[in-house]
N, C-alpha and C positions, 0 to 999 in steps of 0.2 A: 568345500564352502569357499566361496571367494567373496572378497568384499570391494566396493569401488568407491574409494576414497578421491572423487575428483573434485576440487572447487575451484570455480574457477572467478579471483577475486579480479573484478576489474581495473584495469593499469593505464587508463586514458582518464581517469577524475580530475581532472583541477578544480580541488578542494578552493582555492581562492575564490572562484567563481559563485558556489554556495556560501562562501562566509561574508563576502558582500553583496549578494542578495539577499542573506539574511538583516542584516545591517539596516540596508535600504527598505525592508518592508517592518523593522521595527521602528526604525522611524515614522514612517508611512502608518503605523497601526497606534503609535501615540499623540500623534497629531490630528488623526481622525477620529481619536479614543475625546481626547481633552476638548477640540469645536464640536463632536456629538453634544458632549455634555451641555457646554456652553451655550449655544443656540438650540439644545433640546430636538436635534437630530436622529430617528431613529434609524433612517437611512445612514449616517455617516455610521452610526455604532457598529452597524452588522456588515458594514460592508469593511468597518475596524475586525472584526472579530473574525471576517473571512479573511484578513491578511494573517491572522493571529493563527489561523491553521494552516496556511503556509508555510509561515515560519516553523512551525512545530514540523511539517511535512521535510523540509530544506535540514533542518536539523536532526531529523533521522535519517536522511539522505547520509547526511555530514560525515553523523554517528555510526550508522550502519559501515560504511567503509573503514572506519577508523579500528572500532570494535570486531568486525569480519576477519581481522589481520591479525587477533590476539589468539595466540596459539590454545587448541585445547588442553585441557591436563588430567589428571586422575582423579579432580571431582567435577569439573566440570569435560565432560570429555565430549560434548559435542561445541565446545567451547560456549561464546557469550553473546549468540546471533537470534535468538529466542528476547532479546534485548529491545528490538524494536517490536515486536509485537505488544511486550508489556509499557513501553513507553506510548506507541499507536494507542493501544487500548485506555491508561489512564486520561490521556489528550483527546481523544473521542468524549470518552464519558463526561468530563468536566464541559466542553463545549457542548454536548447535547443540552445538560444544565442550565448553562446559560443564554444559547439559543432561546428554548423553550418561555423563557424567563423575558425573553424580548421578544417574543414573540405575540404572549399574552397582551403584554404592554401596547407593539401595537395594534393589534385587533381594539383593543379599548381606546387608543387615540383617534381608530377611522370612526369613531361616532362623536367624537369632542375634538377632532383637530387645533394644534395651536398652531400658532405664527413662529413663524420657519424665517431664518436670518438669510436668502435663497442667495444674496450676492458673496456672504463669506462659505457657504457652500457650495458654489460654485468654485472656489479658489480655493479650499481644502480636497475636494474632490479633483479640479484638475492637476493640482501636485500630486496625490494620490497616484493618478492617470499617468503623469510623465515619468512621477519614481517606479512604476512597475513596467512600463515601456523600457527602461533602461535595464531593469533586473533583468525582464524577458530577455531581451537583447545579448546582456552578458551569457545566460544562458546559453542561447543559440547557439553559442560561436564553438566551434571545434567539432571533435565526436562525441554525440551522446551513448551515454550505457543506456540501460535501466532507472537507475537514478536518477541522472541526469534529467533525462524524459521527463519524468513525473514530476519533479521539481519545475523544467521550462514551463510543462503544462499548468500548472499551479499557477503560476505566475503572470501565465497568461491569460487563464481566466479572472487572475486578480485585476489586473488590464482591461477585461472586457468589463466586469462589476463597476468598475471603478467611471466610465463610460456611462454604464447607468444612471448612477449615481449624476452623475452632471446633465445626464439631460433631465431626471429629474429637479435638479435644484432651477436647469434653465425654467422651468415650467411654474417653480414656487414663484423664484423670482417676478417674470416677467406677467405672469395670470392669475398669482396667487391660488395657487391650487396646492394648497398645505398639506390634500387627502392624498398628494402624490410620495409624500414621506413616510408615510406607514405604510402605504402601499408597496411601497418598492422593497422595506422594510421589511414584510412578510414573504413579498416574493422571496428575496433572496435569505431569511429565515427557512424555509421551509428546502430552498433547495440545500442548506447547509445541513440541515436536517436527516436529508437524504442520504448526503454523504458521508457526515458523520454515524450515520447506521451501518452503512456499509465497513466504513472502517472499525468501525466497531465490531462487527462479526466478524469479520475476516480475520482480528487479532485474536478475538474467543477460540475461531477454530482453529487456527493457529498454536494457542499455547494450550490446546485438546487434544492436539495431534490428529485433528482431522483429515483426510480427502482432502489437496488441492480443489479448488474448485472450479479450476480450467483441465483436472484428470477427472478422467471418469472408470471407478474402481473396477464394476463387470467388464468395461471394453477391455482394460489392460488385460486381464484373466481370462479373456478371450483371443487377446493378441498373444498370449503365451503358447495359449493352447493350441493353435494353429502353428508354431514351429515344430517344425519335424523333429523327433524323437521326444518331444518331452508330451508324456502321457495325463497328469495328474498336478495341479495347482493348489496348495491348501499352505495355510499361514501366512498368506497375503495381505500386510501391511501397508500401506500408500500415505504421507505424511510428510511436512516440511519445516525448518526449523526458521527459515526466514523466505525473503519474496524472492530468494534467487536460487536457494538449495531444496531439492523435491528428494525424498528419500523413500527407499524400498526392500521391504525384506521377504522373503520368501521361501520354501519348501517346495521341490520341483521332484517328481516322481519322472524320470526320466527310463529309454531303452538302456540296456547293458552294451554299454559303449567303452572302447578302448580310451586310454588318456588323454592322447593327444585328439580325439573325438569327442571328448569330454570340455577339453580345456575350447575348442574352436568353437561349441555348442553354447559355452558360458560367455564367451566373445559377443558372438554373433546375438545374443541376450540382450545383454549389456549396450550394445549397438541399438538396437530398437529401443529400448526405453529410451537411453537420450536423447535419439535423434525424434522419435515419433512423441514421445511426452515428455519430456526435458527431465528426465529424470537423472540427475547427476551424483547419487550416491548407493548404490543397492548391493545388501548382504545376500547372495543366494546359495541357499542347499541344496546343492545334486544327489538325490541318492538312485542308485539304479534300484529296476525292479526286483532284479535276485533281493538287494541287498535289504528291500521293504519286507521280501517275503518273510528273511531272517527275523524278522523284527525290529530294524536297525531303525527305524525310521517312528523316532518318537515323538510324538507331536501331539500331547495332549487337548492344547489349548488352541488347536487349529482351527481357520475360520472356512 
C-alpha cells in the first residue's frame, strides 16, 4: 500500500496584495452601500453587494493560504483546508438571501420607478470604477497561482460592473430614464445569482466528498485499467478537501509481479493521476492475483 502525500502549497503569494484589495473594495462596497440608500439606488446596492462577494472571495484567497500551512494532527489529520469550503458555503447562502431580497424589490420598482439622484451616481460609481482599476492592477503584477487568478478575476469583473453602473446613471442623469436602475439592478442580481449557485454547490460537494467536477470518476477507472498489469479496479474513491488538493484511494488487483516491478507499477500510477487529472494525494492497494486467490484481499464495501 503506498500512499502520496504531496502538497504542494504555493510560495509566490504576496499576501499584501490581497490585504489591500480587500481594503480597497471594503471601502468601495460601503460607500456604494450608504449613496444606494441615500438616493434609493438599486443599481449602486447590488453592484455594493457584488464587491461584498469579492471581498468574501480575496478573503478566502487570504485565508486558504494561511490555513493550508497549519500542520495536520491526530484529530484533525487532513488538517483545516475543508475550511474554505464551509466558509464559501455560509457566504454563498447568505448573499443568495439577499440577492433575492433585491431583486424582488426591483422587479417592483420597473413598474413605479422613482427619481434617481443620476449625478451623485455617477461620482459613487466612477470611484467605484477607479478603486477596483487600481485593485485589479495590484493584482496583476507579479506571478499568479490559483488564487491569485480568481481574486484578479473578481476584481476585474468588479471593474467591468462598476462601468455599468455609470453608464447607467449617465443615462438617469442626462434622459431621465430611472427604469434604467432596476434594470441594470436585475441584470446584475440575477447574474450574481448564478454564481452564487455555483459556489454554492461546489462547496456542498465539497464538504460531501464528492467527484471533482473537472474529474470524471469512469474515465479514471478506465485509465487504470488500461495500464499494464493491473487487472481489476474496485474501491475507487475520487474527492477533494480544498480547490487545490484532489485526493484518491483505491484497491488494484494487479499480475504477480516481483518488488521492484511492483514499486515502478505504483510509480508509473501515481504519474498519471497527477499529471493527467491533477490528482496530488492517492492511497493505493496492490494486491497481486495469487495473493486475491488466498483471500487476502478484503474489500467488503467496495464500489
Amino acid at each position: 500500500m503506498s500512499h502520496d502525500h504531496e502538497h504542494e502549497i504555493p510560495k509566490n503569494i504576496n499576501l499584501s496584495k490581497l490585504i489591500w484589495s480587500i481594503l480597497i473594495n471594503i471601502v468601495i462596497a460601503i460607500l456604494e452601500i450608504v449613496y444606494g440608500l441615500i438616493i434609493g439606488s438599486l443599481a449602486l446596492m447590488s453592484e455594493a453587494f457584488h464587491n461584498v462577494t469579492d471581498i468574501a472571495s480575496m478573503i478566502l484567497s487570504y485565508a486558504g493560504e494561511k490555513i493550508s500551512a497549519k500542520a495536520p494532527n491526530d484529530k484533525k489529520t487532513y488538517g483545516y483546508k475543508k475550511t474554505e469550503a464551509i466558509v464559501a458555503f455560509v457566504n454563498s447562502s447568505v448573499l443568495l438571501a439577499v440577492i433575492i431580497i433585491i431583486l424582488v424589490e426591483s422587479v417592483k420598482r420597473l413598474f413605479s420607478p422613482t427619481e434617481i439622484n443620476g449625478f451623485s451616481m455617477i461620482i459613487v460609481a466612477s470611484i467605484a470604477f477607479v478603486g477596483n482599476g487600481i485593485a485589479t492592477m495590484i493584482l496583476n503584477t507579479g506571478e499568479k497561482n490559483l488564487n491569485m487568478k480568481s481574486a484578479w478575476l473578481h476584481s476585474l469583473q468588479d471593474a467591468l460592473f462598476s462601468l455599468a453602473v455609470i453608464i447607467a446613471s449617465v443615462l438617469i442623469y442626462y434622459f431621465h430614464w430611472n427604469i434604467i436602475d432596476p434594470l441594470i439592478s436585475i441584470v446584475i442580481s440575477l447574474f450574481l445569482i448564478k454564481e452564487a449557485y455555483h459556489i454554492t454547490k461546489e462547496s456542498i460537494d465539497m464538504l460531501m466528498d464528492s467527484v471533482p467536477h473537472d474529474v470524471d470518476f469512469n474515465e479514471v477507472k478506465e485509465e487504470l485499467l488500461k495500464i499494464q498489469d493491473v487487472k481489476q479496479v474496485s474501491d475507487l474513491h475520487i474527492w477533494q478537501t480544498d480547490s487545490k488538493d484532489k485526493l484518491l484511494s483505491a484497491h488494484l488487483k494487479i499480475s504477480d509481479l516481483k518488488n521492484e516491478e511492483r514499486n515502478k507499477l505504483l510509480s508509473d500510477i501515481q504519474h498519471i493521476l497527477k499529471e493527467k487529472y491533477k490528482i496530488n494525494h492517492t492511497t493505493i492497494q496492490l494486491v497481486s492475483i495469487d495473493d486475491s486467490e488466498k483471500d487476502m484481499f478484503d474489500c467488503e464495501h467496495c464500489n
